[in-house]
C-alpha positions as CSV (number, residue, x, y, z in Angstrom):
1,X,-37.8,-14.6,-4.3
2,X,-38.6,-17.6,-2.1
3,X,-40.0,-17.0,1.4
4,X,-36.6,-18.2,2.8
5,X,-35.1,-15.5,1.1
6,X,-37.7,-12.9,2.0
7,X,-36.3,-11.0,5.3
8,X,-38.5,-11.2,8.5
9,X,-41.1,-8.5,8.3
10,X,-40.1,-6.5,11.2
11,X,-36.2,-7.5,11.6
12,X,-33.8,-5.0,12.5
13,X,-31.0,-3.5,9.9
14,X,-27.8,-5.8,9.8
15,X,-24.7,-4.1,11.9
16,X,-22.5,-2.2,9.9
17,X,-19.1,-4.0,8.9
18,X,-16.5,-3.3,10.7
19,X,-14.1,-2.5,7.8
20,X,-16.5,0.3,6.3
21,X,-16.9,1.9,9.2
22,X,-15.5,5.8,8.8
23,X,-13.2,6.8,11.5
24,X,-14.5,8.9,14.1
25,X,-17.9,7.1,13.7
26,X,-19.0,5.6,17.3
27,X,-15.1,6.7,18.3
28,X,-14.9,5.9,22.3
29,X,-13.9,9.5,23.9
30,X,-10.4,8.3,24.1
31,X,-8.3,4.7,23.9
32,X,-8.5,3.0,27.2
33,X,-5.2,3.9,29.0
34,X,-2.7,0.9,29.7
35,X,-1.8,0.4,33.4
36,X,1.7,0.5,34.5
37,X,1.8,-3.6,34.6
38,X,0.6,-3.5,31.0
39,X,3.3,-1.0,29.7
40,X,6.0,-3.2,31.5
41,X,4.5,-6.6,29.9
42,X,4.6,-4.7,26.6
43,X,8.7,-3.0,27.0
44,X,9.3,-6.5,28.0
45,X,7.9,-8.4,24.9
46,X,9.2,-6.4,23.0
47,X,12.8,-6.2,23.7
48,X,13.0,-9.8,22.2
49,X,10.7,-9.0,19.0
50,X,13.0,-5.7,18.4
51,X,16.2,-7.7,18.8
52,X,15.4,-8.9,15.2
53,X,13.3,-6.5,14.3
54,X,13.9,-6.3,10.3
55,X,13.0,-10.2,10.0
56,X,10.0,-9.7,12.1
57,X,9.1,-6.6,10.3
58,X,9.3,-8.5,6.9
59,X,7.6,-11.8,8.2
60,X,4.7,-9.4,9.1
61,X,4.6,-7.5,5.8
62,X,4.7,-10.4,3.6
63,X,2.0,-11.8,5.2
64,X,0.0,-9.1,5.1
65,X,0.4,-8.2,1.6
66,X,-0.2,-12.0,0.5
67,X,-3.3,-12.3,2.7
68,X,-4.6,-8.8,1.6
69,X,-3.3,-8.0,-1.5
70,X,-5.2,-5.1,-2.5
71,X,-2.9,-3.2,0.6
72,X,0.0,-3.8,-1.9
73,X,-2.0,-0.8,-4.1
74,X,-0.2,2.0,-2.2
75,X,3.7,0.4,-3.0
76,X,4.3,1.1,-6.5
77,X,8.1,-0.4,-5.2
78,X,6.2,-4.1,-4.7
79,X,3.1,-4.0,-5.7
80,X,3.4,-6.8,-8.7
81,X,5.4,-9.0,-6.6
82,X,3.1,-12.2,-5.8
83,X,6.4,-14.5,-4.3
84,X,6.7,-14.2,-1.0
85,X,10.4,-15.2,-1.6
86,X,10.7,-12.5,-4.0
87,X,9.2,-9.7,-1.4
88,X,11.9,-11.2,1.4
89,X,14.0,-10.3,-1.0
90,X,13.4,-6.6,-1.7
91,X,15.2,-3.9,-0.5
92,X,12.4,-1.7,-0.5
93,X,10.2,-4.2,1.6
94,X,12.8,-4.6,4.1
95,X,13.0,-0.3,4.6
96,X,9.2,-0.1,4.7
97,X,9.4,-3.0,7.4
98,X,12.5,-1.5,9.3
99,X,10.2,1.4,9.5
100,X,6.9,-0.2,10.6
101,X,9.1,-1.7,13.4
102,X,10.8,1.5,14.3
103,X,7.4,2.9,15.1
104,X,6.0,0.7,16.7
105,X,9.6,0.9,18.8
106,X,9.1,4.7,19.1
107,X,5.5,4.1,20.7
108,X,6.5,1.3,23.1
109,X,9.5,3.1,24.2
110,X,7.6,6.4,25.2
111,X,4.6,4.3,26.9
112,X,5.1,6.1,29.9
113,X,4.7,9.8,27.8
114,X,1.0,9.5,26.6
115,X,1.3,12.9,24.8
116,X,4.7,11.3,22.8
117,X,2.6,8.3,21.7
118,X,-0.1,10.9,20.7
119,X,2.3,13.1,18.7
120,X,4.0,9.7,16.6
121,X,0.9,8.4,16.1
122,X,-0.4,12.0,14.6
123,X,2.3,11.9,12.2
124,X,1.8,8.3,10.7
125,X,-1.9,8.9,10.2
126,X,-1.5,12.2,8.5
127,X,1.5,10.9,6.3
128,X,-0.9,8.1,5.3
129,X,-3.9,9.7,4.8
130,X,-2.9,12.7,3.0
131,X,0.4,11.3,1.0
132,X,-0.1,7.9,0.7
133,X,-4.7,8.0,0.9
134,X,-4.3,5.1,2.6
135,X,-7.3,3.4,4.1
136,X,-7.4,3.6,7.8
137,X,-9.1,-0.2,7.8
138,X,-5.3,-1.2,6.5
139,X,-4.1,-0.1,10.3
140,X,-6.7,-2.7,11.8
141,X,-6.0,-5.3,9.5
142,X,-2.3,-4.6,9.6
143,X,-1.9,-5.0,14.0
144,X,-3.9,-7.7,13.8
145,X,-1.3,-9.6,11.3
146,X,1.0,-7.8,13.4
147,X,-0.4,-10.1,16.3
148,X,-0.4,-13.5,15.2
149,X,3.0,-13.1,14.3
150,X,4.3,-12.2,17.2
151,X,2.1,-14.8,18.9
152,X,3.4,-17.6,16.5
153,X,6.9,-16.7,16.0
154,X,8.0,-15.8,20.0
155,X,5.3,-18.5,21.3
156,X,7.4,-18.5,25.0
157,X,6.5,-14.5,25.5
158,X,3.3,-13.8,23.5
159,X,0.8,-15.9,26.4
160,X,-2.6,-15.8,26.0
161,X,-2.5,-12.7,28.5
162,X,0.5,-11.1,26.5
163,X,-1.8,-11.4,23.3
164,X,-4.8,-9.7,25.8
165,X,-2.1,-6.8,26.8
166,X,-0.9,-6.3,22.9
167,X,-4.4,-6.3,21.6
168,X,-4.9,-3.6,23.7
169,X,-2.5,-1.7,22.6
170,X,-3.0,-1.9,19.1
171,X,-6.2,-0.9,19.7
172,X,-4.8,2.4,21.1
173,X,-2.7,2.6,18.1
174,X,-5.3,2.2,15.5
175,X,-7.8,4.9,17.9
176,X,-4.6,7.9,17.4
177,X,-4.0,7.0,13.9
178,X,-7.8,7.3,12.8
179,X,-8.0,10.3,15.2
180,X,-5.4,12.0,12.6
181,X,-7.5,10.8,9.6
182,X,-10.3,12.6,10.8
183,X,-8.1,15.7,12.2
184,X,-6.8,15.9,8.8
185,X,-10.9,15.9,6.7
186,X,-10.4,12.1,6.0
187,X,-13.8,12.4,4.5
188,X,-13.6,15.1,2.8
189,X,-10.7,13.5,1.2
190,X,-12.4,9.7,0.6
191,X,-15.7,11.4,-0.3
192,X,-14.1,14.2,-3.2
193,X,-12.6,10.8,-4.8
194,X,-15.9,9.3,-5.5
């Protein structure tokens, strides 16, 4: 080993990556609350995304699933399919997306019922991590695709302070969902796999 390749002698341990970081580990108390402006610049937004919300639905899934293809592990329905023309395509692709989309619906149409939000959220993260054994690092990876989407293909209502507002709230998304992973032993149920 070189000296350039030799660490400093008293340099601290490198962060931990974000994407192997165990939910629940340095998990804030709770997800920052939205204010009332931020829940009506969210209902807003979105009333033009959900008007075609299948397309959008499938727009984000195929680009999630070519940009991370090892998320295409938990859809025995799609996961050979390489051509994104091919996933536009399939029926079962468009009834996973109509469901992303309906979700995400369900949460920004009870914004103003924090205990509703809470409960939908509940159920996706337990249906994911004890049926599907889903990792929660997909969710993350998943809004964030999610995000430039949105941003790119409804350029006249995602603004840069739209994109601050939706950030946000994925953020609140991803908190309940890995708050249901660990309600539910998450790793307890990662850990007996190994």
């Amino acid at each position: 080993m070189s000296r350039r390749e030799s660490p400093p002698p008293h340099s601290p341990p490198p962060p931990p990556l974000q994407h192997l970081r165990v939910p629940g580990e340095d998990r804030p108390e709770r997800a920052e609350p939205l204010s009332d402006a931020e829940r009506e610049i969210i209902q807003d937004t979105w009333g033009h995304v959900y008007k075609n919300c299948e397309d959008v639905g499938v727009s984000v899934l195929i680009r999630f699933f070519v940009n991370f293809p090892s998320a295409k592990q938990y859809f025995s329905q799609f996961q050979d399919m390489d051509d994104p023309e091919e996933m536009e395509r399939s029926s079962q692709l468009r009834h996973h997306a109509r469901r992303v989309m309906n979700a995400i619906n369900s949460v920004v149409e009870n914004l103003h019922d924090p205990e509703k939000v809470s409960a939908v959220l509940a159920l996706v993260g337990k249906a994911h991590a004890i049926k599907h054994k889903v990792e929660p690092m997909y969710f993350k990876i998943l809004s964030g695709v999610m995000l430039e989407v949105l941003a790119e293909d409804f350029p006249e209502f995602f603004t840069a302070e739209v994109q601050m507002v939706w950030t946000k709230l994925m953020g609140a998304v991803y908190w309940h969902v890995t708050g249901a992973y660990t309600e539910v032993g998450w790793l307890q149920v990662s850990s007996s796999a190994v």
